[in-house]
VOPAGU-2260 file (C-alpha; in pm, 1 decimal, decimal comma):
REM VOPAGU-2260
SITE   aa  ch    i         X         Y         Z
SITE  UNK   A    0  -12437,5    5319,4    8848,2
SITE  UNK   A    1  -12107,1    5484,2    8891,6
SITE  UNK   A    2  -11947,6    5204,4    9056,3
SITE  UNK   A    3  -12090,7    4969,5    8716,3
SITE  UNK   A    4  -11905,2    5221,1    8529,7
SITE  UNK   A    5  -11614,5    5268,7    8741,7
SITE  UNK   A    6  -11570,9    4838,8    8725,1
SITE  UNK   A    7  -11655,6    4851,6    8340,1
SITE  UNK   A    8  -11388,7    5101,6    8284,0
SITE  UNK   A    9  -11067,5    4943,6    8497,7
SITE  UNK   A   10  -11170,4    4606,9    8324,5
SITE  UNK   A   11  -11147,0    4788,3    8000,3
SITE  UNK   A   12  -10795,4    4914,6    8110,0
SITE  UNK   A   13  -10707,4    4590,9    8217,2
SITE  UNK   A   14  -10778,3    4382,4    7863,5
SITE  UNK   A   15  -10593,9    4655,5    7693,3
SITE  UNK   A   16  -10333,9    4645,6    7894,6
SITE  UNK   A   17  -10322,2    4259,6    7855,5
SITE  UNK   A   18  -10326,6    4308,9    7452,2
SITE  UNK   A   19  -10006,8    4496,0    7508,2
SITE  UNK   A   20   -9820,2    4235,4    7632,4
SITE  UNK   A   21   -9547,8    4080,6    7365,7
SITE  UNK   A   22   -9702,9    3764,3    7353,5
SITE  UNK   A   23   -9995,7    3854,2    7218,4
SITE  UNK   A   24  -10021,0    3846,4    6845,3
SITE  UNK   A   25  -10249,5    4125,1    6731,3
SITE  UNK   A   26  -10219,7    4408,7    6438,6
SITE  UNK   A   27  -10341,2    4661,6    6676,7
SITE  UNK   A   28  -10101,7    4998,2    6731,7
SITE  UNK   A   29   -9958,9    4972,8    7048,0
SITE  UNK   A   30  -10000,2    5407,1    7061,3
SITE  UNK   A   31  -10376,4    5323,1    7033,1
SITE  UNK   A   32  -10387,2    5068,3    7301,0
SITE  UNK   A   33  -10194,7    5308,1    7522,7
SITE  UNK   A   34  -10409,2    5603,8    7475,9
SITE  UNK   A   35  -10693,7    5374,6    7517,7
SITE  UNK   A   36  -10586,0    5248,7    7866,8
SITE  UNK   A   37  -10463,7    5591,5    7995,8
SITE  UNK   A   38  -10846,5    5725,4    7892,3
SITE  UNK   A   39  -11030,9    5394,8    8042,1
SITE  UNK   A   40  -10797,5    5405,5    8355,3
SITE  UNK   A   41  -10867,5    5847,1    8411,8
SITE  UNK   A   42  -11263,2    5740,6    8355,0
SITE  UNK   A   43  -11282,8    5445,8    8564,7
SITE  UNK   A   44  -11037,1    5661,3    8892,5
SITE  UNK   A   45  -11265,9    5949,5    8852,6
SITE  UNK   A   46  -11639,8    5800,4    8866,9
SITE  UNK   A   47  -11493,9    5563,9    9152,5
SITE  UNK   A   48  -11350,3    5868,5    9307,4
SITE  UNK   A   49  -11711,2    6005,2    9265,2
SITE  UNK   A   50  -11878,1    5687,2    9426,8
SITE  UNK   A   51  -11634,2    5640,2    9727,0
SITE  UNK   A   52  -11423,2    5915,8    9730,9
SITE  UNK   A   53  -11073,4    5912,8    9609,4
SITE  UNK   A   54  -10851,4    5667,6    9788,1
SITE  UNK   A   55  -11160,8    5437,2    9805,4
SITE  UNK   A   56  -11228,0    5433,6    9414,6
SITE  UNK   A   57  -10888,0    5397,6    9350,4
SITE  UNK   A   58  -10838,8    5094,4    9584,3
SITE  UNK   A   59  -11152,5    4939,5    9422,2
SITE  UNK   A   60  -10981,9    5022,8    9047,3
SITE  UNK   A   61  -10701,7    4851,0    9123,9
SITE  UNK   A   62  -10850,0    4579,4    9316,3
SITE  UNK   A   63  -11058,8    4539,3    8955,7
SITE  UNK   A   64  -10729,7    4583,2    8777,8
SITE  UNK   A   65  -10541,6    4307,7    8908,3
SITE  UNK   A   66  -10836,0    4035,2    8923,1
SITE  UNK   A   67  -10893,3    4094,0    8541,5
SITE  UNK   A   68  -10509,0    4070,3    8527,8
SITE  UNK   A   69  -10482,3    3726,3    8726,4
SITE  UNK   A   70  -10813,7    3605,1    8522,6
SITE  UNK   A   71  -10726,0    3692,1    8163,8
SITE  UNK   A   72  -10385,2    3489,4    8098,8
SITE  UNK   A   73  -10585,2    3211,2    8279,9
SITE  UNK   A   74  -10875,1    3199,4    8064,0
SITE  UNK   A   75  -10663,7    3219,9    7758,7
SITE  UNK   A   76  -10510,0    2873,6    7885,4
SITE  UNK   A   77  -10837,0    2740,3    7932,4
SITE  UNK   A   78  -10963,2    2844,1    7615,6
SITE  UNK   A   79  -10646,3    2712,4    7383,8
SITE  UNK   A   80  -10661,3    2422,4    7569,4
SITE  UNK   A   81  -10907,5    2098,6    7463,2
SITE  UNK   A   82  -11153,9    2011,0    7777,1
SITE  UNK   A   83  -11193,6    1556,6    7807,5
SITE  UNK   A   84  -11507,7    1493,6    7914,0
């Protein structure tokens, strides 16, 4: 259950993080965004450090971290994008 939590958490960092980014066109405050990655990114380090033990959890946060990072601007393309066939 940790690790679920620990996964949840990073991905939560991650989308936030993404929302940040200037090309996204959003009317959130970038403050709120920041305080809301630095909270998901403590939560998700410290139940993964709980799970694995430190440098385990944090490898598996940032393993998380950048696969959400690589997937996200990727399935924005997909999405804008009409699908033939």
């Amino acid at each position: 259950m940790l690790t679920f939590g620990a996964l949840v958490c990073s991905l939560l960092a991650a989308w936030l993080l993404y929302l940040l980014a200037p090309r996204q066109q959003h009317s959130y405050k970038p403050a709120l965004l920041w305080a809301g990655t630095a909270v998901s990114l403590v939560l998700a380090l410290w139940l993964a450090a709980l799970a694995y033990g430190f440098w385990p959890g944090v490898y598996l946060v940032l393993t998380a971290l950048m696969l959400v990072w690589v997937l996200l601007p990727v399935l924005a393309q997909w999405r804008s994008k009409p699908h033939v066939g």
